[in-house]
PyMOL commands that place a pseudoatom at each C-alpha (Angstrom):
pseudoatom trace, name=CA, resn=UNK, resi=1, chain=A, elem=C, hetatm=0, pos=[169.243, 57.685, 38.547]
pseudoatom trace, name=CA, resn=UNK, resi=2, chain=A, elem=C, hetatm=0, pos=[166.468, 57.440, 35.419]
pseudoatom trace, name=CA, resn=UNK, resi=3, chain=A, elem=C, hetatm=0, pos=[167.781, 58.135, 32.165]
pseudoatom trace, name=CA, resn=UNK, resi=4, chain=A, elem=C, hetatm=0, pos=[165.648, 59.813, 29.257]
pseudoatom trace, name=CA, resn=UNK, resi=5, chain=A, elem=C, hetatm=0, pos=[165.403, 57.041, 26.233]
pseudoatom trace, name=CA, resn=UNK, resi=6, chain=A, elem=C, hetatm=0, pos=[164.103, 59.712, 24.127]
pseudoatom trace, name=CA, resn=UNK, resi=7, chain=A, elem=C, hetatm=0, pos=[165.354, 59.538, 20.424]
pseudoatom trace, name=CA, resn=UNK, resi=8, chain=A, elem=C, hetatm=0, pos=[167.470, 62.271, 19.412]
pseudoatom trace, name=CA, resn=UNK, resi=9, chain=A, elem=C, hetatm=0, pos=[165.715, 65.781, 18.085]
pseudoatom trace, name=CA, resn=UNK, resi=10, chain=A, elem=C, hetatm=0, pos=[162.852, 64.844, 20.314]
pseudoatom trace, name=CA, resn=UNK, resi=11, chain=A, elem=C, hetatm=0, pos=[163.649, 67.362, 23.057]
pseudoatom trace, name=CA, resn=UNK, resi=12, chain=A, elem=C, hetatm=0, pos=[163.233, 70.087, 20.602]
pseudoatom trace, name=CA, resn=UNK, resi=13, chain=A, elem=C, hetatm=0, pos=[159.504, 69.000, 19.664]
pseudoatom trace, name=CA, resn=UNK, resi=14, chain=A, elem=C, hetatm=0, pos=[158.532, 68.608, 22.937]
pseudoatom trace, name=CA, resn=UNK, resi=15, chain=A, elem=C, hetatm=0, pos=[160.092, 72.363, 24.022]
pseudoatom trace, name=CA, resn=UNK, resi=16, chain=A, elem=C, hetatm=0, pos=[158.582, 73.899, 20.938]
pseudoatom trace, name=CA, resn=UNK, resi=17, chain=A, elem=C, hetatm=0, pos=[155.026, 72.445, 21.866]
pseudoatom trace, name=CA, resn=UNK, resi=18, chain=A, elem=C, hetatm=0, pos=[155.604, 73.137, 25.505]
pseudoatom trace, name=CA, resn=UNK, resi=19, chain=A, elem=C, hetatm=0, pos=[152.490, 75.857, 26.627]
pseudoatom trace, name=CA, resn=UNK, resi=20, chain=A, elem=C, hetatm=0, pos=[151.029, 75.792, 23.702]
pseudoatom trace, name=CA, resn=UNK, resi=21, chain=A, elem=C, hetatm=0, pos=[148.941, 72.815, 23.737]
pseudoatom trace, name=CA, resn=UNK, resi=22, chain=A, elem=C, hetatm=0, pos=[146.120, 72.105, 20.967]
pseudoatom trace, name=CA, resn=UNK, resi=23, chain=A, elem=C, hetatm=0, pos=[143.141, 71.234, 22.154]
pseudoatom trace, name=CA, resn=UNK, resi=24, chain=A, elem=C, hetatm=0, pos=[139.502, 71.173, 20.935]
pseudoatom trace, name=CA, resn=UNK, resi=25, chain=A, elem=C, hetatm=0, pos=[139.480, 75.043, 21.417]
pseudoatom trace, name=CA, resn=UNK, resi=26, chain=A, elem=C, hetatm=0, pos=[142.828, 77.508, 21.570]
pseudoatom trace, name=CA, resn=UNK, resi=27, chain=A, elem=C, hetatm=0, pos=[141.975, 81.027, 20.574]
pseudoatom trace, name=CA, resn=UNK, resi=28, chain=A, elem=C, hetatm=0, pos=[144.623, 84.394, 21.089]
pseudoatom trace, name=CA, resn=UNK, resi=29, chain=A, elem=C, hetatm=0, pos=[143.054, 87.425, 21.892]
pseudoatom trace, name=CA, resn=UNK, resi=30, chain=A, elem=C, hetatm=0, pos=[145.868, 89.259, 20.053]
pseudoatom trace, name=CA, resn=UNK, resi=31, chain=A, elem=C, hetatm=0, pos=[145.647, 92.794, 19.348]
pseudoatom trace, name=CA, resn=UNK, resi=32, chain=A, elem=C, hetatm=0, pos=[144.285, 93.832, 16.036]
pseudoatom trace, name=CA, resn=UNK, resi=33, chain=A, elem=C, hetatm=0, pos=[146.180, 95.179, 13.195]
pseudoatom trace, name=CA, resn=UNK, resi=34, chain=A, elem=C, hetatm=0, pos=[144.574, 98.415, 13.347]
pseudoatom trace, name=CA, resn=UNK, resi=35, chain=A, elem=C, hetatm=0, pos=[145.390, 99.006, 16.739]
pseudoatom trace, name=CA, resn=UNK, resi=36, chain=A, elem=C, hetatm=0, pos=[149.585, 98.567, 15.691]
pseudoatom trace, name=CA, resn=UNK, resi=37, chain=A, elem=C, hetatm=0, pos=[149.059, 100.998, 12.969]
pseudoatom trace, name=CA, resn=UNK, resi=38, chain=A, elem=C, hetatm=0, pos=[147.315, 103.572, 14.743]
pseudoatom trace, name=CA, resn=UNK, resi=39, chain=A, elem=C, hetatm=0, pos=[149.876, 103.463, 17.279]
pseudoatom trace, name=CA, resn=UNK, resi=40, chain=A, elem=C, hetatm=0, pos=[152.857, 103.839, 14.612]
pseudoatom trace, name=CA, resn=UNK, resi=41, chain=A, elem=C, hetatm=0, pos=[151.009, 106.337, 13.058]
pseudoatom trace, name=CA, resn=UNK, resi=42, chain=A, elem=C, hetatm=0, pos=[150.492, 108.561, 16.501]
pseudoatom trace, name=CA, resn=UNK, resi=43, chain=A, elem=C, hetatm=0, pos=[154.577, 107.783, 17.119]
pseudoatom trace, name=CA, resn=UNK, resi=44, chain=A, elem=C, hetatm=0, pos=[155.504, 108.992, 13.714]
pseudoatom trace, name=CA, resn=UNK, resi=45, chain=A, elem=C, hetatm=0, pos=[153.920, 112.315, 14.661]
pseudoatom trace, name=CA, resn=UNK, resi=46, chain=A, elem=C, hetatm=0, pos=[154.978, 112.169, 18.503]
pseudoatom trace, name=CA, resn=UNK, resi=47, chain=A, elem=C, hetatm=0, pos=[158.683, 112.230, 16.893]
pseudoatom trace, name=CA, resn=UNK, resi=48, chain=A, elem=C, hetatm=0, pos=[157.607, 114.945, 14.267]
pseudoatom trace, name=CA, resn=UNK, resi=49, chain=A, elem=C, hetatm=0, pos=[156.361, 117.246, 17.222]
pseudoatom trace, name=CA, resn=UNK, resi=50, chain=A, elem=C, hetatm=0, pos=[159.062, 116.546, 19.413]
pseudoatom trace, name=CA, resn=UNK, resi=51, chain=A, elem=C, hetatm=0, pos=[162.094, 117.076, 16.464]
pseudoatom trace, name=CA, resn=UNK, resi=52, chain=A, elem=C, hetatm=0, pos=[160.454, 120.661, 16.108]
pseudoatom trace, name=CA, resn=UNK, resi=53, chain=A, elem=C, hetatm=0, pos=[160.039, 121.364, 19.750]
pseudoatom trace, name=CA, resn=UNK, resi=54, chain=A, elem=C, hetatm=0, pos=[164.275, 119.666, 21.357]
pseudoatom trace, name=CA, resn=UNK, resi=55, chain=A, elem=C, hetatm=0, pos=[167.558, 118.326, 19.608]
pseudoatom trace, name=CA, resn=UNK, resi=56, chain=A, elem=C, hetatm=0, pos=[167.594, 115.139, 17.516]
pseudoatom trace, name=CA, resn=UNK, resi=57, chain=A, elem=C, hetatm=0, pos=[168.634, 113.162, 19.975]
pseudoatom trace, name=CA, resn=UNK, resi=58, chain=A, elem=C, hetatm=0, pos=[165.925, 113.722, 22.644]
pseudoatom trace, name=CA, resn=UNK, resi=59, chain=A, elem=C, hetatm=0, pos=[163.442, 113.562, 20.225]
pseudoatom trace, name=CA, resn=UNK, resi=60, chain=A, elem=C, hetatm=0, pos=[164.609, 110.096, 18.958]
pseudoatom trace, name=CA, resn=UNK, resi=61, chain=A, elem=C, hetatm=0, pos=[165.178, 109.240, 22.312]
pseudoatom trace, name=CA, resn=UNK, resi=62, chain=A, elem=C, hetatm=0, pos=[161.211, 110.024, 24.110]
pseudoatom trace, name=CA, resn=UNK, resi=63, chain=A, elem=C, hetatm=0, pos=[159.734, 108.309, 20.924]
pseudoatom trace, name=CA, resn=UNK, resi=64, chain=A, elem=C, hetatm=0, pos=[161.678, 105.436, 21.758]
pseudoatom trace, name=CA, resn=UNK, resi=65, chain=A, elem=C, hetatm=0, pos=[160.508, 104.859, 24.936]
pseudoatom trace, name=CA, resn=UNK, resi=66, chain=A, elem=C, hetatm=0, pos=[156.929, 105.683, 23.983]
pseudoatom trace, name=CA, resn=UNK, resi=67, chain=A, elem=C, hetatm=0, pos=[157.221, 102.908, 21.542]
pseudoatom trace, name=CA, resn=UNK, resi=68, chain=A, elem=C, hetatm=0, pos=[158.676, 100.291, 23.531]
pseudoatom trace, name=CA, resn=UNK, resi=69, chain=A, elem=C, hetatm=0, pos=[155.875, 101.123, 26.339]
pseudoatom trace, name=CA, resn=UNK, resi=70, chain=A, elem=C, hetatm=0, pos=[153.324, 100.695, 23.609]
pseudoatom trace, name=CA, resn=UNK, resi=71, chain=A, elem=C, hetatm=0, pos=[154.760, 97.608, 22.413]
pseudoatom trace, name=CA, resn=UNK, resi=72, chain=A, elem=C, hetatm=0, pos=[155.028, 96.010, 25.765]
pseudoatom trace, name=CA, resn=UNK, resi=73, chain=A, elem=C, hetatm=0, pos=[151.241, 97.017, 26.327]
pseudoatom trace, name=CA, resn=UNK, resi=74, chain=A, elem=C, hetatm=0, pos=[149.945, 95.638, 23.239]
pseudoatom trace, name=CA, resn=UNK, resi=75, chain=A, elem=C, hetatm=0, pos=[151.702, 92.623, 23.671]
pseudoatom trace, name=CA, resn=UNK, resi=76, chain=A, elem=C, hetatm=0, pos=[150.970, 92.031, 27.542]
pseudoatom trace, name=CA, resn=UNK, resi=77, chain=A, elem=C, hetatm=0, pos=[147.246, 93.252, 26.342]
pseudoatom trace, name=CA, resn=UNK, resi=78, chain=A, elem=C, hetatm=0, pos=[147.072, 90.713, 23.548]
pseudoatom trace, name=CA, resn=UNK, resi=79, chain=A, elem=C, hetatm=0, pos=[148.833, 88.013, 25.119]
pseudoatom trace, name=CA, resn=UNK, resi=80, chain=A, elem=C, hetatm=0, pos=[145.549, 86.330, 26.726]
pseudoatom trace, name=CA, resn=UNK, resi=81, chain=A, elem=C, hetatm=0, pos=[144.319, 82.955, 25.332]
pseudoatom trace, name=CA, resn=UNK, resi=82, chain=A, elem=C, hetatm=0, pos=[141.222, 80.703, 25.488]
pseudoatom trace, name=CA, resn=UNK, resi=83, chain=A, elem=C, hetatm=0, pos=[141.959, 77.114, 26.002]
pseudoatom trace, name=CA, resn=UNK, resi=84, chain=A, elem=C, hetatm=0, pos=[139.480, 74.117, 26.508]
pseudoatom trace, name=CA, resn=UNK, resi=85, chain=A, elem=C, hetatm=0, pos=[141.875, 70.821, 26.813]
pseudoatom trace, name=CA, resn=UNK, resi=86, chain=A, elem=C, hetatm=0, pos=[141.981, 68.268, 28.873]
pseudoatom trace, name=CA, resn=UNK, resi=87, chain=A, elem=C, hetatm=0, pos=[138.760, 68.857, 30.683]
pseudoatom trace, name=CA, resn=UNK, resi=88, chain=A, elem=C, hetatm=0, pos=[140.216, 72.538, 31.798]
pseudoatom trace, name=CA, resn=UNK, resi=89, chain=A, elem=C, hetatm=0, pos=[138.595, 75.476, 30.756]
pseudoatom trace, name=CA, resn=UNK, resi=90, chain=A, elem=C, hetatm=0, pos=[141.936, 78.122, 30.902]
pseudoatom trace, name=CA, resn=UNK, resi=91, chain=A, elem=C, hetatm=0, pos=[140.881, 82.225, 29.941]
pseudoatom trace, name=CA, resn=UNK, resi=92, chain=A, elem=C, hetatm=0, pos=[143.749, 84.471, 30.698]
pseudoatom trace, name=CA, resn=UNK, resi=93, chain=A, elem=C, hetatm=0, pos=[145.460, 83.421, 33.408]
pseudoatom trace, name=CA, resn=UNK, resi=94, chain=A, elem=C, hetatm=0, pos=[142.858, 82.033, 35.394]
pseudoatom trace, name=CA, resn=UNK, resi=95, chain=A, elem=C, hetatm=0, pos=[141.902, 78.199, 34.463]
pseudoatom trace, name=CA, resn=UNK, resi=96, chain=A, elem=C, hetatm=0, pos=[138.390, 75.773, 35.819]
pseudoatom trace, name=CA, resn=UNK, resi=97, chain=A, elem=C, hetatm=0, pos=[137.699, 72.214, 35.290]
pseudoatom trace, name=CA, resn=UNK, resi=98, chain=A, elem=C, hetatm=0, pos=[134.801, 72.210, 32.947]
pseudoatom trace, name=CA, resn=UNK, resi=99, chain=A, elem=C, hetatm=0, pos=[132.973, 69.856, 35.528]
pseudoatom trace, name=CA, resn=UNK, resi=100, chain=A, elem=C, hetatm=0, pos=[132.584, 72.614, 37.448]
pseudoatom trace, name=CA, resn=UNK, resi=101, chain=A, elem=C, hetatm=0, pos=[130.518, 74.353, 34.755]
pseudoatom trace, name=CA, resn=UNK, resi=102, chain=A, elem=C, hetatm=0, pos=[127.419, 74.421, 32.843]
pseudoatom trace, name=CA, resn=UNK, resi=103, chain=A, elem=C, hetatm=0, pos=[125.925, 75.771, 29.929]
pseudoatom trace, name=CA, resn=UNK, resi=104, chain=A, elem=C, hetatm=0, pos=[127.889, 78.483, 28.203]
pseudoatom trace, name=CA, resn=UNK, resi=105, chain=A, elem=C, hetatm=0, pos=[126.218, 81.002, 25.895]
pseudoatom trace, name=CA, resn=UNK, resi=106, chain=A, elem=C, hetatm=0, pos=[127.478, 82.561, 22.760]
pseudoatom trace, name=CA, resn=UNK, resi=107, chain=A, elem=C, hetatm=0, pos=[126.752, 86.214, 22.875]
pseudoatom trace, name=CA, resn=UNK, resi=108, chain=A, elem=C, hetatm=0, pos=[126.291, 88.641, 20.287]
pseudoatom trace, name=CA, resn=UNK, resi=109, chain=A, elem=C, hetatm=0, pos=[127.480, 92.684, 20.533]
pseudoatom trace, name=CA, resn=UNK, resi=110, chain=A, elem=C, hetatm=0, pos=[124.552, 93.872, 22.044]
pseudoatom trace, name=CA, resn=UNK, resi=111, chain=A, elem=C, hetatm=0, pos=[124.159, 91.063, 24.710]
pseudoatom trace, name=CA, resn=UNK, resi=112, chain=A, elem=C, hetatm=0, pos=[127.700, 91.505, 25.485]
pseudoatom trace, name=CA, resn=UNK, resi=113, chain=A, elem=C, hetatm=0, pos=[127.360, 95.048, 26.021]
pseudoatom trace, name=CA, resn=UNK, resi=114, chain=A, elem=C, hetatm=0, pos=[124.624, 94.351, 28.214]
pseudoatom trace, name=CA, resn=UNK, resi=115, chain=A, elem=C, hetatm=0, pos=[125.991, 91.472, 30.154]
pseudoatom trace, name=CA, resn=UNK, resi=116, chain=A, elem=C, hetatm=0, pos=[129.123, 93.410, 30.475]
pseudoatom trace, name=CA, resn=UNK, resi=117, chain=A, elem=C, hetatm=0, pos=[127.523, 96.602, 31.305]
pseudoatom trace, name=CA, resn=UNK, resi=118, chain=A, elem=C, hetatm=0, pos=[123.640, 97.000, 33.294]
pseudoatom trace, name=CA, resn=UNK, resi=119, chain=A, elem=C, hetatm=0, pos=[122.980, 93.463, 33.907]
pseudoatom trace, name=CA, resn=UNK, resi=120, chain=A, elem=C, hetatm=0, pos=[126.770, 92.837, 35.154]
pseudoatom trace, name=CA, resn=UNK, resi=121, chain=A, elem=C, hetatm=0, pos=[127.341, 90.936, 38.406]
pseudoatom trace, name=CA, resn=UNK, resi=122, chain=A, elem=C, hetatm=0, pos=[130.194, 92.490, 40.318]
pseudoatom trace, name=CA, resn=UNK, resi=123, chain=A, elem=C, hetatm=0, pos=[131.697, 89.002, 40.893]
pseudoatom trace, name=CA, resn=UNK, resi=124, chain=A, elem=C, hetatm=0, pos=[132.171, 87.508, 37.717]
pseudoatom trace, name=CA, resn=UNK, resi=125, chain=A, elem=C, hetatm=0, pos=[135.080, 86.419, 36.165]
pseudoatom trace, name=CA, resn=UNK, resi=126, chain=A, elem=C, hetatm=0, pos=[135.577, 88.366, 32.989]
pseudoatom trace, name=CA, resn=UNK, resi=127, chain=A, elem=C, hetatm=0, pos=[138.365, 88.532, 29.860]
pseudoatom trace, name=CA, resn=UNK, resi=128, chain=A, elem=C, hetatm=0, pos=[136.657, 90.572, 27.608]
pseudoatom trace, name=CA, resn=UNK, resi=129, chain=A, elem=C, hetatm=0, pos=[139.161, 92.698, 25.054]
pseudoatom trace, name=CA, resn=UNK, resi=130, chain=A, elem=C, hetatm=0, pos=[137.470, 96.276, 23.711]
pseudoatom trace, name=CA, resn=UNK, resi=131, chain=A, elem=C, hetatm=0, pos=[138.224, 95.281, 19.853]
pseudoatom trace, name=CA, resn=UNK, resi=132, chain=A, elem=C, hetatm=0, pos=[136.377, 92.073, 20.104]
pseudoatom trace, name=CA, resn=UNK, resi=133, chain=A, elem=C, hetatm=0, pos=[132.905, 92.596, 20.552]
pseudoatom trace, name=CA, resn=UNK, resi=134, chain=A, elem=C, hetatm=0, pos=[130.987, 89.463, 21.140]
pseudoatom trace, name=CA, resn=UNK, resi=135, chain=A, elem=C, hetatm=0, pos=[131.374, 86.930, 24.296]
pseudoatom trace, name=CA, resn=UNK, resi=136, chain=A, elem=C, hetatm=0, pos=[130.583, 83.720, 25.924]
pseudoatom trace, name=CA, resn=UNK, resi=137, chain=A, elem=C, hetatm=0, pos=[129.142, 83.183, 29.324]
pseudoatom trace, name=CA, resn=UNK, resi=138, chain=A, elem=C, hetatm=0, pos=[129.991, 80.125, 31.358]
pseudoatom trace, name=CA, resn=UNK, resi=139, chain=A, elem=C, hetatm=0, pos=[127.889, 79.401, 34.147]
pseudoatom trace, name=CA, resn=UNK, resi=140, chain=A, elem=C, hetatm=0, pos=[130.096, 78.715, 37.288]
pseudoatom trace, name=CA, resn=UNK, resi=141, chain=A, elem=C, hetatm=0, pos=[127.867, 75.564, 39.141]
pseudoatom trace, name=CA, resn=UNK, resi=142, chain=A, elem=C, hetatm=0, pos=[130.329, 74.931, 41.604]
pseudoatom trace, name=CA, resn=UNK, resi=143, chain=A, elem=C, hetatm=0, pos=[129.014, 75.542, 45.426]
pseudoatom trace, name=CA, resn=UNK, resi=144, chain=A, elem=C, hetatm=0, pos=[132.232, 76.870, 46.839]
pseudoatom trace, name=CA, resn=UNK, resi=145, chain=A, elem=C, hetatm=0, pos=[133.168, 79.026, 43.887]
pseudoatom trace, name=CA, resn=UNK, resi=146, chain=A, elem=C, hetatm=0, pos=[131.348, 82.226, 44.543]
pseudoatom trace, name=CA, resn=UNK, resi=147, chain=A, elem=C, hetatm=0, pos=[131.714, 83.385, 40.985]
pseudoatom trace, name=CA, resn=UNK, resi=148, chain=A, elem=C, hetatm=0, pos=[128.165, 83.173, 39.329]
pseudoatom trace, name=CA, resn=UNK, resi=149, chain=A, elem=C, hetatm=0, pos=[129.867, 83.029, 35.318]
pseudoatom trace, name=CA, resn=UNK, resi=150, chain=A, elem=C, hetatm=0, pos=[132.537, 83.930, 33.030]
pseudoatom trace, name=CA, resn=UNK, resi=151, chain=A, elem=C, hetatm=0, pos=[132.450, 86.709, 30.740]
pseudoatom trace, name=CA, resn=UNK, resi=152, chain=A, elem=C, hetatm=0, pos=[135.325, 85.920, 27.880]
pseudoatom trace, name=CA, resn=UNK, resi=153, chain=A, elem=C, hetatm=0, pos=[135.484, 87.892, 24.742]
pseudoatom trace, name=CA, resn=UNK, resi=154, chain=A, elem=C, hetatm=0, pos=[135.931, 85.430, 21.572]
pseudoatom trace, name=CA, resn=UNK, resi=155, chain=A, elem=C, hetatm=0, pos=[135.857, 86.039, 17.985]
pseudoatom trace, name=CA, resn=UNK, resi=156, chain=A, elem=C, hetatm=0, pos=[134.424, 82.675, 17.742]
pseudoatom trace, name=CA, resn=UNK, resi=157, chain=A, elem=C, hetatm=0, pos=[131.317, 82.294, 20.181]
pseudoatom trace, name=CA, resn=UNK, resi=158, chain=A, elem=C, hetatm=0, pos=[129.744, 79.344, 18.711]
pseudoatom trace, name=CA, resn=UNK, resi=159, chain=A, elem=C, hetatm=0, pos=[132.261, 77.392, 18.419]
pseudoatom trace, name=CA, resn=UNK, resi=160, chain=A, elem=C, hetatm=0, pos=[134.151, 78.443, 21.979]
pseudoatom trace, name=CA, resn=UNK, resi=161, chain=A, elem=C, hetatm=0, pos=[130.137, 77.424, 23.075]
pseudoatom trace, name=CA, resn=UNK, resi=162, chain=A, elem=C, hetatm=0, pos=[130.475, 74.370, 21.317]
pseudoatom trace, name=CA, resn=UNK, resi=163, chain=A, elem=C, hetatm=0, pos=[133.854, 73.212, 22.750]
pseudoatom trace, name=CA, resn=UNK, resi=164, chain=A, elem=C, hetatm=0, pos=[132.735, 74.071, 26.273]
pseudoatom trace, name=CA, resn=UNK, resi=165, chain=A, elem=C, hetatm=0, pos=[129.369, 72.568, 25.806]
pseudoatom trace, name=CA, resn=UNK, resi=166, chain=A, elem=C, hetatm=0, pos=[130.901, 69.608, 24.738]
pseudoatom trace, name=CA, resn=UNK, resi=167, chain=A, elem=C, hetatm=0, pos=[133.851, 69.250, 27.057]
pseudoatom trace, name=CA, resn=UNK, resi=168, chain=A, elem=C, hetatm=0, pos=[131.016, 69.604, 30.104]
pseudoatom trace, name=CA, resn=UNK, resi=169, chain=A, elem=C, hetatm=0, pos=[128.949, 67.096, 28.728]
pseudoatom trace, name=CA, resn=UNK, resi=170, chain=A, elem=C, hetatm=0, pos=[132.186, 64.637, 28.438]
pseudoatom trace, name=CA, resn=UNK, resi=171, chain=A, elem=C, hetatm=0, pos=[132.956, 65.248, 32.100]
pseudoatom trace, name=CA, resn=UNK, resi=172, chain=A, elem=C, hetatm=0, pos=[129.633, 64.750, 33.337]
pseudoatom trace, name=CA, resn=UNK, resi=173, chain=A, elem=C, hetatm=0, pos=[129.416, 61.042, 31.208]
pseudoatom trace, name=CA, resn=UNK, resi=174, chain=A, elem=C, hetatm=0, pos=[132.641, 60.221, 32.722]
pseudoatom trace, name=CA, resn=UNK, resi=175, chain=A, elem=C, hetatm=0, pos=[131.533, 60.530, 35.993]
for i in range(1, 175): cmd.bond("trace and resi %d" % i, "trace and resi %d" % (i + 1))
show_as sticks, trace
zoom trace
């Protein structure tokens, strides 16, 4: 039987750390703040309408619900990150070693809406979030992989571009 030789307080850095590795790119696509206050906003007058139209109690009770549903989405809905680490491109829940990739592309609103929209292929890969507008494609080389790119929504595109860019070139000097 192995025993840990780990000095004490040491388990709790490594569990706080666990899944949320640093690497040369981490990026949340949380929810904006604007989103969280339109949505109290439409609850405070969900419970006004509702206090006029049933007893207290139900009122208090629907808008409850409501928000808890609207929390869970906007959480769930925000909860999608953008890793590059350890030669691993990760978006969402779906991850790629960046060997098997090739020049990604910062993209501004328009091309976005255009890559996104008309000049979409139906079997890309995409994470793109309504309240960020601009996006990276990541050209998908690998021959098995029938994906042609990856479509992810970034507020940073140069600098996701850059880290990708970068962590492709690495792998393909390693090899």
């Amino acid at each position: 039987m192995a025993t840990d030789q780990r000095p004490p307080g040491d388990e709790v850095a490594s569990v706080a750390g666990r899944g949320r590795e640093q690497g040369p790119y981490d990026e949340s696509l949380h929810v904006p703040l604007r989103w969280w206050a339109l949505a109290t906003m439409f609850l405070a007058s969900l419970l006004l309408a509702f206090l006029v139209a049933m007893p207290v109690a139900a009122a208090v009770l629907i808008t409850s619900v409501v928000a808890a549903l609207n929390v869970l989405v906007f959480w769930s809905f925000g909860s999608a990150r953008i890793v590059v680490t350890d030669g691993m491109l990760q978006a969402g829940r779906a991850h790629i070693p960046v060997a098997l990739l090739a020049n990604a592309e910062p993209l501004g609103q328009e091309d976005t809406r255009r890559v996104a929209g008309v000049d979409a292929d139906a079997r890309a890969y995409l994470v793109l979030r309504p309240y960020i507008p601009r996006s990276v494609r990541v050209r998908v080389v690998d021959p098995a992989d029938p994906t042609p790119y990856w479509l992810l929504s970034t507020r940073h595109p140069d600098r996701l571009a850059a880290a990708v860019n970068a962590a492709v070139a690495a792998a393909r000097d390693s090899r």
